[in-house]
C-alpha positions as CSV (number, residue, x, y, z in Angstrom):
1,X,-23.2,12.9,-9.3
2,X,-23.5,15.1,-6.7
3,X,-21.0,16.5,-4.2
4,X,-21.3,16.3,-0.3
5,X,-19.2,19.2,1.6
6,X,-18.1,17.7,4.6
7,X,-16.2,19.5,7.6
8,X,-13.2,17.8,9.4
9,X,-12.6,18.5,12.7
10,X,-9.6,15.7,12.9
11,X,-7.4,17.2,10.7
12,X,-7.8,20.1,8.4
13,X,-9.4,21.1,5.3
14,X,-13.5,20.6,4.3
15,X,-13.8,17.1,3.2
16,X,-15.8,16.1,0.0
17,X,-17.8,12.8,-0.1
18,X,-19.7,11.8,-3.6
19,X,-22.7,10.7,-4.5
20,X,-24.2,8.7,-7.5
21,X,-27.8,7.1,-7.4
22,X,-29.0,5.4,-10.2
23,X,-29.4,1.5,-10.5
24,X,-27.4,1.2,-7.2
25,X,-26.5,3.8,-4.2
26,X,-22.6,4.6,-4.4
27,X,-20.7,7.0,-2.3
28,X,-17.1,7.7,-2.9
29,X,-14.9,8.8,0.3
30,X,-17.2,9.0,3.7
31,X,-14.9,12.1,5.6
32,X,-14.1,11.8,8.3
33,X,-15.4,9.6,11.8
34,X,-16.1,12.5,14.2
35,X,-19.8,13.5,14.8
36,X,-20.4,16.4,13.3
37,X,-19.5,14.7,10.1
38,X,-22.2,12.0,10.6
39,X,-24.4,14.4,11.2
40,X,-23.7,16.5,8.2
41,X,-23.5,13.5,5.5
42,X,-26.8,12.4,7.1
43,X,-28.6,15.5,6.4
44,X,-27.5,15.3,2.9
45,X,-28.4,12.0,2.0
46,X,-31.6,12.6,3.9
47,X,-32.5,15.7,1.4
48,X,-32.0,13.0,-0.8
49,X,-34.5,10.5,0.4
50,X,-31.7,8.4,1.2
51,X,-30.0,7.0,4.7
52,X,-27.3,5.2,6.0
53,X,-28.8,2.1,5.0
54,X,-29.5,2.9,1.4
55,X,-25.9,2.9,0.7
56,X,-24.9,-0.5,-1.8
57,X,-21.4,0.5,-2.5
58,X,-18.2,2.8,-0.8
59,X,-15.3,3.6,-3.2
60,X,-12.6,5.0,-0.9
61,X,-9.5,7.2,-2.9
62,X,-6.8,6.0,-0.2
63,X,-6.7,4.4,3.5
64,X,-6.4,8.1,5.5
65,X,-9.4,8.0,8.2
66,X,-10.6,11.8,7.4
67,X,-11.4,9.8,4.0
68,X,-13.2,6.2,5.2
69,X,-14.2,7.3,8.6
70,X,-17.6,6.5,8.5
71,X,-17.6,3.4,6.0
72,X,-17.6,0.6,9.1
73,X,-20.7,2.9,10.3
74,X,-22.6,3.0,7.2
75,X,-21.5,-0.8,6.6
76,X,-22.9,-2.2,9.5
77,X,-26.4,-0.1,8.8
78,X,-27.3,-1.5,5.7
79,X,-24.4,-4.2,4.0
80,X,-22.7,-1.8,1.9
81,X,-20.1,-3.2,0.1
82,X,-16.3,-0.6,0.4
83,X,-13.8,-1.0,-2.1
84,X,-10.6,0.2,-1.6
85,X,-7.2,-0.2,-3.4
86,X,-5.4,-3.8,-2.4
87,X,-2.2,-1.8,-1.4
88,X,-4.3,0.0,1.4
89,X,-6.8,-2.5,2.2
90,X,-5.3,-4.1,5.5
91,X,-5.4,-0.7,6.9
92,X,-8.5,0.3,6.3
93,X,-9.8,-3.2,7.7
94,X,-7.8,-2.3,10.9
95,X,-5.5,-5.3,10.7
96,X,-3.6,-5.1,13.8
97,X,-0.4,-6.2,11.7
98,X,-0.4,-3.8,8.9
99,X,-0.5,-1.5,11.9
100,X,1.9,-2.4,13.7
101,X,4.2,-2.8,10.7
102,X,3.1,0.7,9.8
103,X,4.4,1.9,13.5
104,X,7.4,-0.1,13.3
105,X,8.5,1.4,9.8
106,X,7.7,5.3,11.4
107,X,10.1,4.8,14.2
108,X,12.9,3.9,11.9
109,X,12.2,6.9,10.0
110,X,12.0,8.9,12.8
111,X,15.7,7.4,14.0
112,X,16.4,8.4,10.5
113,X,14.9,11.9,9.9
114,X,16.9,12.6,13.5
115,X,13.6,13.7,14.9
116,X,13.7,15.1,18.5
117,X,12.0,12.5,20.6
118,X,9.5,15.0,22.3
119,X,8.3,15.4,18.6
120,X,7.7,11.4,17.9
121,X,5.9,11.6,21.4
122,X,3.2,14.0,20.2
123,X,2.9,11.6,16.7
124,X,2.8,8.3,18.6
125,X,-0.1,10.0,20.5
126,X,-1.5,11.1,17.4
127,X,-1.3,7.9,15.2
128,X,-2.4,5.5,18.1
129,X,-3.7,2.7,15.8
130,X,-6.4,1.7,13.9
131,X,-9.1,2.9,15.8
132,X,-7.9,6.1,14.9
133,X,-9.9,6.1,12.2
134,X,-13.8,5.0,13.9
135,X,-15.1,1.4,13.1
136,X,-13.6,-0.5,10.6
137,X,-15.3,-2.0,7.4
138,X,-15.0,-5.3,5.7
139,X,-13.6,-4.3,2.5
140,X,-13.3,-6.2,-1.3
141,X,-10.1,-5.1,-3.5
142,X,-9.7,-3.5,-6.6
143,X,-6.8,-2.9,-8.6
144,X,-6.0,0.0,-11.6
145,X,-8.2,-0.3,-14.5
146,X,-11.2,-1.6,-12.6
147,X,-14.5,-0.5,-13.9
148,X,-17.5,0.1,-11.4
149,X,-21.0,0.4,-13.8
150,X,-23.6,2.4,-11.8
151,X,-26.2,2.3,-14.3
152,X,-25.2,4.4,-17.9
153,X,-21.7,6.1,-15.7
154,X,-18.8,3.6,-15.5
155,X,-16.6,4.1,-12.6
156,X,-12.8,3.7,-13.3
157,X,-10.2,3.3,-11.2
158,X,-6.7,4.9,-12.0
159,X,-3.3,4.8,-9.1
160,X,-1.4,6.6,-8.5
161,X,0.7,6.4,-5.7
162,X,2.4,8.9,-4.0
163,X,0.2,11.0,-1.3
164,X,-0.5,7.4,-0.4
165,X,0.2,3.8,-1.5
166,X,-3.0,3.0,-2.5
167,X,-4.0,6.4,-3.6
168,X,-6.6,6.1,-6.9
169,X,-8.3,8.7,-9.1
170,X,-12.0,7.5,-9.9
171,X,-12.7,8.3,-14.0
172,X,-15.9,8.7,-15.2
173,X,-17.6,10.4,-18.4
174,X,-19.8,13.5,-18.4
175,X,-21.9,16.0,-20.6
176,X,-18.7,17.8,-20.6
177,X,-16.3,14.9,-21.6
178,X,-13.9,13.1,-19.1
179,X,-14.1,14.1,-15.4
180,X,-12.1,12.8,-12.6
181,X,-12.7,12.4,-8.3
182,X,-9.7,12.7,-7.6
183,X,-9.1,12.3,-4.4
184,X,-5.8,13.5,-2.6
185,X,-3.6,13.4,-5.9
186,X,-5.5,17.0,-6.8
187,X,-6.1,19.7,-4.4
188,X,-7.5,22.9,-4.9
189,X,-5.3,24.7,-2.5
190,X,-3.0,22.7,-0.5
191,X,-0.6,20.4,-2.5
192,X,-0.7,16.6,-1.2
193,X,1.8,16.2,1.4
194,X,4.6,13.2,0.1
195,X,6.7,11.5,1.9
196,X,5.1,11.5,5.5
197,X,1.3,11.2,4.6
198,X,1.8,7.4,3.9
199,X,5.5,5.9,4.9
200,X,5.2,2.8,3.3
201,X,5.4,4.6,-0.3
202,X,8.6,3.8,-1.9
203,X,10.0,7.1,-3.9
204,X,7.0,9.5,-2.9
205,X,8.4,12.0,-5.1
206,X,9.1,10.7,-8.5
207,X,5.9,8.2,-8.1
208,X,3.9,11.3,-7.7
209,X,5.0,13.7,-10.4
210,X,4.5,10.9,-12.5
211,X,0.5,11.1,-11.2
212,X,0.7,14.9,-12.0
213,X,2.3,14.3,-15.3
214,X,-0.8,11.3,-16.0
215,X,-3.6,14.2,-15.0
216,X,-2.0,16.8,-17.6
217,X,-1.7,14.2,-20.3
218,X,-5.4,13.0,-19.3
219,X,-6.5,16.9,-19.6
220,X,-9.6,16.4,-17.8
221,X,-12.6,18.7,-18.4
222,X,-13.0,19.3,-14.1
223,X,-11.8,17.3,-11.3
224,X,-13.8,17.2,-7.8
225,X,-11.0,16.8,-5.1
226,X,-11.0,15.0,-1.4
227,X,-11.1,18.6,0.0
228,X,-12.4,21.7,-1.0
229,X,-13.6,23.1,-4.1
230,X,-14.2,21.5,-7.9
231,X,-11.1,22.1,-10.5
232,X,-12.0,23.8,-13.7
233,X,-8.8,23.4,-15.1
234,X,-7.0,19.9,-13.4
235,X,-4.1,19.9,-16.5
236,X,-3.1,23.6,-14.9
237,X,-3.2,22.8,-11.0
238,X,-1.5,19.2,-11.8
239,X,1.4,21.3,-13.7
240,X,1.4,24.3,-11.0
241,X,1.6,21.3,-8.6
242,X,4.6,20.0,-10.6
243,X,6.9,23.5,-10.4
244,X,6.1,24.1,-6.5
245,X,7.8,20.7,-5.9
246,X,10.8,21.8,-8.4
247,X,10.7,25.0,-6.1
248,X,11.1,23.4,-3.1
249,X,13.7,20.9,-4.1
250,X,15.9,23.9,-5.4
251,X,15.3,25.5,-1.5
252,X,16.2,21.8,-0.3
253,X,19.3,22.3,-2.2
254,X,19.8,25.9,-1.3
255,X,19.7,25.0,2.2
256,X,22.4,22.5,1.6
257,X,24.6,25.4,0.2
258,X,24.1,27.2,2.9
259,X,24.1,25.2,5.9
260,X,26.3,22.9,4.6
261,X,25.6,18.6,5.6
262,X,22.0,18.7,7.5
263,X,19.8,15.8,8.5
264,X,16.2,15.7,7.4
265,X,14.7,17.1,10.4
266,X,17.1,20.1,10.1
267,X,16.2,20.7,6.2
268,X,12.4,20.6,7.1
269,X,13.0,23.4,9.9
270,X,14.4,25.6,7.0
271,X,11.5,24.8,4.7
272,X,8.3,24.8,7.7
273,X,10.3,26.1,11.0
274,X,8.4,24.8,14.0
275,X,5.9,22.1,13.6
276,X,2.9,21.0,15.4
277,X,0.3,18.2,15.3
278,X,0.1,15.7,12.3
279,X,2.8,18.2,10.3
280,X,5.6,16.9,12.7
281,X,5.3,13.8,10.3
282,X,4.4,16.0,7.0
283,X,7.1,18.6,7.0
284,X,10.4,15.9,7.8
285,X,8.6,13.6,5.7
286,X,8.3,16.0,2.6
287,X,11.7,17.1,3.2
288,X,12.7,13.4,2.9
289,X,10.6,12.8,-0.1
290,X,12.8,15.6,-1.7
291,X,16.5,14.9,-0.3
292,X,15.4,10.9,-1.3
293,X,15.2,11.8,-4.9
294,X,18.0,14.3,-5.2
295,X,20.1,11.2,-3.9
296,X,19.1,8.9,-6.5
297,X,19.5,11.4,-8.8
298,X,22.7,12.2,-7.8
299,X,22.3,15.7,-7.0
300,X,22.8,15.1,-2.8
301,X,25.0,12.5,-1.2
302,X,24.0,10.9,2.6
303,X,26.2,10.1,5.2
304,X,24.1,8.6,7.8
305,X,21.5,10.8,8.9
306,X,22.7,13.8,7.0
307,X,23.2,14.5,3.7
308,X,25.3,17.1,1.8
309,X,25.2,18.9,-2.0
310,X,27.1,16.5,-4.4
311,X,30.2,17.5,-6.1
312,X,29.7,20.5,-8.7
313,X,25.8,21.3,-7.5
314,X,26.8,24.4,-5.9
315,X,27.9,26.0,-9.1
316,X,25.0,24.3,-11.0
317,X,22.5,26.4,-8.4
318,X,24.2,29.6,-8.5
319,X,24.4,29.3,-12.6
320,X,20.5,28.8,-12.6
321,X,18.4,32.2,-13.1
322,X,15.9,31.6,-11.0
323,X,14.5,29.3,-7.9
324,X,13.5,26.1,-9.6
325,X,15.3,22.8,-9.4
326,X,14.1,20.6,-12.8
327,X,12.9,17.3,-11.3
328,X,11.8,16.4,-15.4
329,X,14.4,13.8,-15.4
């Protein structure tokens, strides 16, 4: 397997694409569709001996374009076959009503988050529709527990939701044991924006600990993420990944204490303060992700748009000895 360092110029952080070639040509993630990315994963497959057209098969970790940009492009080249997840599928394919569906359900959350309409301008600008995301592939489905063979390395396919509704780790064995792509569920660096990185994800929060919890059970022996850098130690980032989000729900509490009832776009300002580009939709949506699941688990009541500390929180914060809200339950 070898790994392809892309740039992204549409939205930040170096992109990663994968390589295997053995019985068959199989890339994993494209990056994104701008240029200078086509330019860069040519030069790599062409130190390879390889082209756009040697390509049999695209795995794609989740629907976001910096991840498939380039799979209609290399598609049309040569007839390679992209898989994708069934949950994200219709976007990826640029269905004009998964789409619009997908613009539909932002503006209610925007309504919801009570997020100044200058702000949705800039997003509705931003998120324009699926040409957003360069030419669009055919794709075929595949569901958890699917196994791809690529001669002697089986390929298999693990969700987990969260980052994204169709989000999926890739498996696979290695000289040093079990090994893991694992797309935008492990970061080196940044952790995975939930909540606003794919609306359509029901419980962002809880569905992606639960990933997290999966990769420290799993203890992989490396993981190579979407962006960035490889992962010695994926059991450690996964469960440094888990106690920022317990961090960030006790400020989302905090800030309840001291502001007293807040909507969502008011709670983001405290945890982000002023937000530009694609983050309009990550910080409120984070924030949401968070006062969602300190609802359900009845540690913040909503009235309306805003939502306030329940009933005996207060004291349960200020008996607490340090900044960390456990989200274990």
């Amino acid at each position: 397997m070898d790994r392809l360092p892309l740039s992204n110029s549409a939205f930040e952080g170096d992109n990663n694409a994968y390589l295997f070639d053995t019985t068959e040509t199989v890339l994993v993630d494209t990056g994104d569709w701008m240029e200078t990315t086509r330019e860069q994963l040519e030069r790599h497959l062409a130190e390879r001996g390889l082209a756009f057209e040697d390509i049999d098969r695209i795995i794609l970790t989740h629907w976001h374009p910096d991840h498939t940009g380039l799979a209609g492009e290399i598609q049309a080249a040569g007839g390679a076959t992209v898989h994708v997840h069934a949950d994200d599928a219709r976007l990826v394919e640029g269905d004009e009503t998964a789409w619009a569906e997908m613009h539909d359900r932002q503006e209610r959350y925007f309504e919801a988050w009570a997020m100044p309409e200058e702000k949705r301008a800039v997003l509705r600008e931003i998120m324009a529709g699926p040409e957003i995301g360069g030419r669009a592939p055919d794709v075929e489905t595949f569901e958890d527990g699917d196994v791809f063979s690529i001669g002697d390395v089986d390929l298999e396919i693990a969700h987990t939701s969260g980052h994204a509704d169709g989000l999926c780790l890739v498996e696979f064995d290695s000289e040093r044991g079990r090994e893991v792509l694992s797309g935008d569920t492990l970061l080196p660096v940044y952790t995975p924006n939930v909540g606003g990185a794919d609306i359509r994800v029901d419980r962002p929060l809880v569905k992606y600990l639960d990933a997290l919890h999966g990769i420290v059970a799993a203890d992989y022996a490396r993981a190579w993420p979407g962006h960035r850098d490889p992962i010695d130690d994926p059991a450690g980032r996964a469960s440094e990944i888990v106690h920022h989000h317990e961090e960030r729900a006790w400020r989302v509490l905090d800030t309840l204490r001291r502001l007293g009832p807040c909507t969502v776009w008011e709670v983001s300002a405290e945890l982000f303060g002023e937000l530009d580009g694609i983050h309009i939709l990550h910080g409120p949506g984070e924030a949401y992700a968070h006062l969602d699941h300190l609802q359900r688990e009845g540690a913040v009541v909503a009235d309306g748009t805003t939502y306030r500390l329940a009933e005996g929180v207060a004291d349960e914060l200020a008996s607490l000895s340090g900044e960390h809200w456990d989200l274990s339950a």
